[in-house]
Structures are given as structure tokens and as C-alpha cells.
C-alpha positions in Angstrom: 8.3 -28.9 32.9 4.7 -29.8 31.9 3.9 -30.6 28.2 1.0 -28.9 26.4 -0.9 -29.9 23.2 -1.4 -27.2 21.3 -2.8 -27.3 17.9 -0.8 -24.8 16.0 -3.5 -24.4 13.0 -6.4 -24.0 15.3 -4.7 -21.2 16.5 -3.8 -20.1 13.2 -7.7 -20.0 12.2 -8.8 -17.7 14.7 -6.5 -14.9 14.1 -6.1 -15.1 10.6 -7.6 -12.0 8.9 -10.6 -12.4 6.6 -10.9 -9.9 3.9 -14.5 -8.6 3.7 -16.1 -8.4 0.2 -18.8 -6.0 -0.3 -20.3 -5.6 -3.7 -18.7 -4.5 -6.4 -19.4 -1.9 -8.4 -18.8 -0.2 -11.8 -17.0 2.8 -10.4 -15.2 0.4 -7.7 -14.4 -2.2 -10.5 -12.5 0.9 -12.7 -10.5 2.1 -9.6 -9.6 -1.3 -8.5 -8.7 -2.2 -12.0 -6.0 1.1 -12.0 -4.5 -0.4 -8.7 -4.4 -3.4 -9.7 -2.6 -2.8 -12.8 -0.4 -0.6 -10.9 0.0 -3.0 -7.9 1.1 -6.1 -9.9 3.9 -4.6 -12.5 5.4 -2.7 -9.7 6.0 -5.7 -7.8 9.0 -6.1 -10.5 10.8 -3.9 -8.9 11.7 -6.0 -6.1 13.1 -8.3 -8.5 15.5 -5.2 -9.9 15.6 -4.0 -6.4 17.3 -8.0 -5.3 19.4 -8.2 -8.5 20.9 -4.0 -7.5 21.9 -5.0 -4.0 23.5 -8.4 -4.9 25.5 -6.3 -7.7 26.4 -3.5 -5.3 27.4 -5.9 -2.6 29.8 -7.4 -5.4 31.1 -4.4 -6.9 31.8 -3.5 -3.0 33.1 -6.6 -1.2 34.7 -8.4 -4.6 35.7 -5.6 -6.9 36.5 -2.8 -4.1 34.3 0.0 -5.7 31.0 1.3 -5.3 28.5 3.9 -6.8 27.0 6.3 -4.6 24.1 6.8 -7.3 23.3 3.1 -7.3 23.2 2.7 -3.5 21.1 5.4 -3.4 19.0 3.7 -6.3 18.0 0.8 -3.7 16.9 3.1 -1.2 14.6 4.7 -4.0 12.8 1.6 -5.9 12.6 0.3 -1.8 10.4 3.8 -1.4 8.7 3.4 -4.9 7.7 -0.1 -4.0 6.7 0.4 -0.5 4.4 3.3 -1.3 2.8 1.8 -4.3 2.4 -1.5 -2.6 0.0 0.2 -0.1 -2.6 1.3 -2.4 -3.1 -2.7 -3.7 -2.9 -3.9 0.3 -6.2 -1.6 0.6 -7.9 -2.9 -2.4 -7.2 -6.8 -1.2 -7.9 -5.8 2.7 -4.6 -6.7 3.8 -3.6 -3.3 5.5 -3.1 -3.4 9.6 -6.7 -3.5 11.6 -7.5 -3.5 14.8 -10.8 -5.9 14.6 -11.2 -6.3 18.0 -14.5 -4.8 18.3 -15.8 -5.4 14.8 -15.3 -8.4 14.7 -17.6 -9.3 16.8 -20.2 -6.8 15.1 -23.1 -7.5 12.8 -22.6 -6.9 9.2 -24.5 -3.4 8.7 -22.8 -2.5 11.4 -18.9 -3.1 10.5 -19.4 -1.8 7.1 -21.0 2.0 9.2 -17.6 1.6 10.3 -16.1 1.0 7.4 -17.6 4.1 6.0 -17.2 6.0 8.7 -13.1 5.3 8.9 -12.7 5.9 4.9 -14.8 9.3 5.1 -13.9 11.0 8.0 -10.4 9.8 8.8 -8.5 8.3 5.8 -9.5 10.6 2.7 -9.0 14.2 4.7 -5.7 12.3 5.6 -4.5 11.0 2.0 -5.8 15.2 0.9 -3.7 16.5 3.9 -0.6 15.0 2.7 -1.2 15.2 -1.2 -1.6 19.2 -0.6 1.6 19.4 1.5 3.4 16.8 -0.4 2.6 18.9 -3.5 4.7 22.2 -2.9 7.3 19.9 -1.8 7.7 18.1 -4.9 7.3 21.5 -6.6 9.8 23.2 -4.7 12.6 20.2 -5.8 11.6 20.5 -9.7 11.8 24.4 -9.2 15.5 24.5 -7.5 16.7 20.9 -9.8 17.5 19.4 -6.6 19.8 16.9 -6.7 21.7 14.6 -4.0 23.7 15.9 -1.7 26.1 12.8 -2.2 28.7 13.2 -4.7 28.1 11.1 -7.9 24.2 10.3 -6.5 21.2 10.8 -8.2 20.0 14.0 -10.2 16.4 15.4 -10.5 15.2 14.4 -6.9 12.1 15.4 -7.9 11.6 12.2 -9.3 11.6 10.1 -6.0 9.3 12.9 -4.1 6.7 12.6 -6.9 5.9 9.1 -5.5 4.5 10.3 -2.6 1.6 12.3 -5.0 1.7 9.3 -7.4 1.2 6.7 -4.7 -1.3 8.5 -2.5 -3.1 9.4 -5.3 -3.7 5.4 -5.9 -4.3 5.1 -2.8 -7.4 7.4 -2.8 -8.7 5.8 -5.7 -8.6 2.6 -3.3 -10.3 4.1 -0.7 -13.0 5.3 -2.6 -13.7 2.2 -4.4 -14.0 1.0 -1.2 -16.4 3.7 0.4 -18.5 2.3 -3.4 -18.6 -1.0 -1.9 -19.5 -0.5 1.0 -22.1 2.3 0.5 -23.9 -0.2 -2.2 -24.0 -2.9 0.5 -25.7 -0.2 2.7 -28.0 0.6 0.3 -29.5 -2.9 -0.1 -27.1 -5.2 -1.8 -26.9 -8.1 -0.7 -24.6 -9.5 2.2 -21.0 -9.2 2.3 -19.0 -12.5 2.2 -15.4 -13.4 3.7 -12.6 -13.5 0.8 -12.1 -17.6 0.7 -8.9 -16.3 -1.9 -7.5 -14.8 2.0 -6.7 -18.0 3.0 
């Protein structure tokens, strides 16, 4: 079997992702201000999230009972801190890409691109689901929908409104972003690779 030298952080270099930072701008810093705020105090509830499923897996495996309305508790702050975690991966660039061709693109020519994906194909698609999402949140307050578990969780509601809550941040992410970008198009100066990436 033939050895190979490979150098592991070499590798590591050239496909680590590079957050792109356009200029900021009032209306970008107010909307990334909201997701940030939003972004770093719901991270607690991973911590509540660890500390439920360590005290149901007790109450299960050492204490022989369980509480149907605190499993399905973990499945909910898991949704809750999925959904709001998305809006603060778009305000740090940290969402999935596919930079195969722009990254070997100019930069006028990346951030056309940028615009372009916000514009045309993210924002109709956060609208699309905030106008369905909305009847269905509606419908659940309407009819006090509940779990169809005994002893789960009442006003269902609750967990469905995430999906406005979170979408909603997400837009204001999005168009922070289309800020940024447009006020690099319009003559600012150079975006710069995020060293804080790294």
C-alpha cells in the first residue's frame, strides 16, 4: 500500500467558506441588530433543550415513567431553535452555498448574484410560505388545537407560530443583506472576506 503526504490544513484552507462582507448600512445594521438579538438568546434553548432530554431519559429508564407533554416539549424547542437559528446563519453567511462558480467571479460580479438570488428567488420564497403558513397558524388558534397524544401539549398554535416568527426574521436578514450588497453596487467600496470565519 503506498503512503501519501497529505497536509490536512492545506486542504482545510481551500474549502473553508469565507463569509463576504459588504458594507454596512443603517437599515442593514437595525435588521441585523433584531437577528442578532434574537439569534444569540435563543441559543439558550439548547441548553433547556440538553437538560429536558437528560431528565426525560431519567424519569424513563430510572424512575419507569414518562410525560408525553415533555417529550413532545423536545421536539418543539428542537423546531423553535432550528427555525430561529436560520435567520442568524444568513446574517453571519454561514447558510449552505454552492460557490462553485462564484467563487471564481469578480467582486461586482458575485454580489449581481447575490442580489439577484435574494430578490428573485429567496424573498418571493420566505412570502410564499409566510402567506400559506399564516391561515395555518390561524386555523389551529381558531379550532384550540391541541395534541393528539394524551397528556401532550395544548394550544398548538404556539409551535406553528414559529414558522411566521422565524421566517419573518429571516426576511429581515435577507433584506439587510440585499442593503449590503446594493450599497456595494452603488459605489462603496470593496467587499472584504470575514477574517472572524476562520
Amino acid at each position: 500500500m503506498a503512503e501519501y503526504d497529505v497536509d490536512l490544513d492545506r486542504i482545510e484552507e481551500a474549502v473553508a467558506h469565507r463569509a463576504t462582507v459588504y458594507p454596512r448600512t443603517a437599515v442593514s445594521d437595525l435588521f441585523e441588530g433584531i437577528v442578532e438579538f434574537f439569534g444569540k438568546y435563543s441559543s439558550y434553548i439548547w441548553v433547556v433543550l440538553m437538560l429536558l432530554i437528560v431528565g426525560n431519559v431519567v424519569m424513563r429508564y430510572i424512575l419507569g415513567t414518562n410525560f408525553i407533554a415533555l417529550e413532545e416539549l423536545q421536539w418543539h424547542l428542537f423546531a423553535i431553535g432550528f427555525m430561529l437559528a436560520l435567520s442568524y446563519c444568513i446574517v453571519h453567511d454561514d447558510h449552505v452555498r454552492v460557490d462553485v462558480v462564484a467563487e471564481n467571479l469578480n467582486w461586482r460580479k458575485r454580489a449581481v448574484i447575490e442580489f439577484l438570488g435574494i430578490s428573485l428567488f429567496f424573498l418571493p420564497f420566505c412570502g410564499f410560505v409566510l402567506a400559506y403558513a399564516w391561515p395555518f397558524v390561524e386555523r389551529a388558534y381558531q379550532i384550540g388545537e391541541v395534541s393528539a397524544a394524551p397528556g401532550g401539549l395544548p394550544a398548538r398554535w404556539l409551535i406553528k407560530s414559529v414558522i411566521l416568527f422565524a421566517f419573518g426574521l429571516m426576511i429581515l436578514a435577507a433584506v439587510a443583506r440585499l442593503f449590503r450588497v446594493l450599497s456595494f453596487l452603488s459605489g462603496w467600496p470593496r467587499p472584504r472576506p470575514d477574517k472572524s470565519a476562520d
